[in-house]
N, C-alpha and C positions, 0 to 999 in steps of 0.2 A: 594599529589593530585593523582598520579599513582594510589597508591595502593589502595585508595578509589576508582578510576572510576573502577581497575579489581573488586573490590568486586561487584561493583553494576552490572556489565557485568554477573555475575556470578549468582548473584542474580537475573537476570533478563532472564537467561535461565532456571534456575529454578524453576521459576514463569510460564512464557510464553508457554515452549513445552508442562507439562502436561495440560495446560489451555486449548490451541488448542486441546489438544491427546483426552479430557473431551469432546469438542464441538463438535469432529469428532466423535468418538464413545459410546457415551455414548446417545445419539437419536437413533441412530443404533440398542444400543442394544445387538451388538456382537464387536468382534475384528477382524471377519471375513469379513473385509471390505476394498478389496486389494488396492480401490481408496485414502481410506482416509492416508490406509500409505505412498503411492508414496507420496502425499500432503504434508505428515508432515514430510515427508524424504527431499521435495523439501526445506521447511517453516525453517527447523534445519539446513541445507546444508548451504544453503544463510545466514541467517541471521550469525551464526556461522564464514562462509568466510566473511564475510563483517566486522562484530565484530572484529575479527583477525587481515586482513588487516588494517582496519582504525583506530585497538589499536594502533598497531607498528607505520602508516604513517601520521595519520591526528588523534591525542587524542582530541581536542578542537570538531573534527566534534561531536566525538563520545560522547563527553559532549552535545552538544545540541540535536543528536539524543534521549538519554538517557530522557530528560525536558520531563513533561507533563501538565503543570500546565499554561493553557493560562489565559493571561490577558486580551485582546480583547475581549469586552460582545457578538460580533455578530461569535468567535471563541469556545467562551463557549458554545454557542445554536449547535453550530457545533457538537461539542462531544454528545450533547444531543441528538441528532438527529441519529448519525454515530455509536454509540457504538452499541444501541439494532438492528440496521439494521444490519450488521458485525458479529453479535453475530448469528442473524438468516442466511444469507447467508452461515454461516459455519455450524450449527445445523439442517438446514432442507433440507441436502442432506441428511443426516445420517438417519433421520426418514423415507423419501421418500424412501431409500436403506432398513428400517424396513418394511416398509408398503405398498409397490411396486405402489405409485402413479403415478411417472412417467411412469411407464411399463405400468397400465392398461390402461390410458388417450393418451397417446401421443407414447407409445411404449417403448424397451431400448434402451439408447444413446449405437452408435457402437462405439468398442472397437479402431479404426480409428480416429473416433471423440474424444474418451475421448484422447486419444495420442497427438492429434495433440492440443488439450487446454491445454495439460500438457505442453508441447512445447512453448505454447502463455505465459503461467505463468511464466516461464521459459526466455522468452525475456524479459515480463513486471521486474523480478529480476534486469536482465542484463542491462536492459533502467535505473532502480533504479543505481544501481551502477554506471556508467557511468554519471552520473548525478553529484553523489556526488565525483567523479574524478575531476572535475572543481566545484563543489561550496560547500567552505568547513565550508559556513553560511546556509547550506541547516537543518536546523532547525526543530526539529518536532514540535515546536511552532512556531505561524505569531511575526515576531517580528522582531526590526531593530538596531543592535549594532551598538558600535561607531567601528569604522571603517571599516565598511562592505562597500563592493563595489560592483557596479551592473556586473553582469556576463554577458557576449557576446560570449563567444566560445565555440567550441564541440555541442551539444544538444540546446541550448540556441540561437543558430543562428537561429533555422529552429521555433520551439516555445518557448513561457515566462514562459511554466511550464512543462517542458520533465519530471518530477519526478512524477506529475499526471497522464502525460500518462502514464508510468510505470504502476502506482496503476488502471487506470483504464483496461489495458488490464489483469492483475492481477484479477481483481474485476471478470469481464463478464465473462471468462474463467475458475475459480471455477466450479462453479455450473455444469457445462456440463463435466470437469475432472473429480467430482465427480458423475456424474451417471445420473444427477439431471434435467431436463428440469423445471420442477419445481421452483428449486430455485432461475432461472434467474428471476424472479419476483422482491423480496427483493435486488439483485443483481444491477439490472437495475436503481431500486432506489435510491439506491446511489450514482451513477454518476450523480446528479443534486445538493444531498447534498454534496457533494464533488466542485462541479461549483460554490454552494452557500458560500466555506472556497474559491476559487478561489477568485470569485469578491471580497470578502473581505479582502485578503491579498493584492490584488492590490491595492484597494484606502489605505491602509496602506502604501506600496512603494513609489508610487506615491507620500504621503505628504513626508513621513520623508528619504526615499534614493534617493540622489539629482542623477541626471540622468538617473531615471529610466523610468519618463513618455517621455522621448526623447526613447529611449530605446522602447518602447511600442509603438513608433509611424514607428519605423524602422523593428522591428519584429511585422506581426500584428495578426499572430495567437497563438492560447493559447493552444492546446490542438494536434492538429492534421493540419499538412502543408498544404495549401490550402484548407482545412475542415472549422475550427472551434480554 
């Protein structure tokens, strides 16, 4: 079993950084694109610590982070939806950095600004991580094992899904690290189809993890503490 999940770990860095390295420069154009490497230095950094850590402490998380393969029809439409969006939120900085859209329309994002989304990327990681510290059924598919229990501590006290928020400060913060006023378009988008795999994993919970909708009624924000 080890040695199988380091393969796929391996094989899954392999796959992944030059996919990004492709979607960051390759719209661009050039390599001279000093936003997209900080991005893929942050994207290698994290995933890489986190892989590492939760090989040696939690193997079973890193098995389920590894899954992709949902069985939920209204999770399916989800990927359909989120893959070409994700694909453009990372592709069309690179071209706007080709073709100076953002510069001529709106101006260039300050070098202040792009720092400080790098920073927000950068928490949204640390929000990820800290998330899956306490849930170690934190799944990259919606789905309900036997013996899973509903989580209540750390992150989980304040909202029902801290690992979203992660992705969504992640998400908005992109496009403006990368140079891009532009891109928060396709960016912004996504935060609703992302709301849409939200409600859907809750009525999921809700039927099949017994105390969850008790759980739902104690905690009653989802995304953001007194927000939403």
């Amino acid at each position: 079993m080890t040695l199988s999940l380091k393969r796929r770990l391996i094989l899954r860095v392999i796959i992944v950084l030059p996919l990004v390295a492709a979607l960051l420069f390759g719209p661009a154009g050039t390599l001279r694109f000093w936003q997209g490497w900080v991005l893929l230095a942050i994207f290698a950094g994290f995933n890489n610590l986190f892989l590492g850590y939760f090989y040696r402490r939690d193997p079973k998380l890193v098995e389920r982070r590894l899954q992709s393969r949902e069985t939920q029809p209204k999770q399916k439409q989800f990927k359909i939806l989120w893959l070409p969006m994700w694909i453009g939120t990372l592709a069309m900085p690179g071209f706007d950095h080709r073709f100076g859209w953002s510069a001529a329309l709106l101006g260039t994002v300050p070098p202040a600004l792009e720092a400080f989304s790098f920073a927000i990327i950068c928490a949204g990681w640390l929000v990820v991580f800290y998330v899956m510290r306490f849930n170690s059924f934190a799944s990259a598919v919606v789905q309900v094992e036997a013996g899973q229990k509903v989580i209540t501590d750390g992150p989980y006290r304040l909202v029902r899904h801290p690992m979203y928020t992660g992705f969504v400060l992640m998400i908005l913060a992109t496009p403006v690290a990368l140079g891009s006023y532009l891109s928060l378009a396709p960016a912004v988008l996504l935060v609703p189809v992302l709301m849409f795999r939200m409600a859907d994993e809750e009525r999921l919970l809700r039927r099949d993890l017994p105390g969850y909708a008790e759980y739902c009624e104690r905690t009653r924000y989802r995304l953001v503490p007194y927000l939403y």
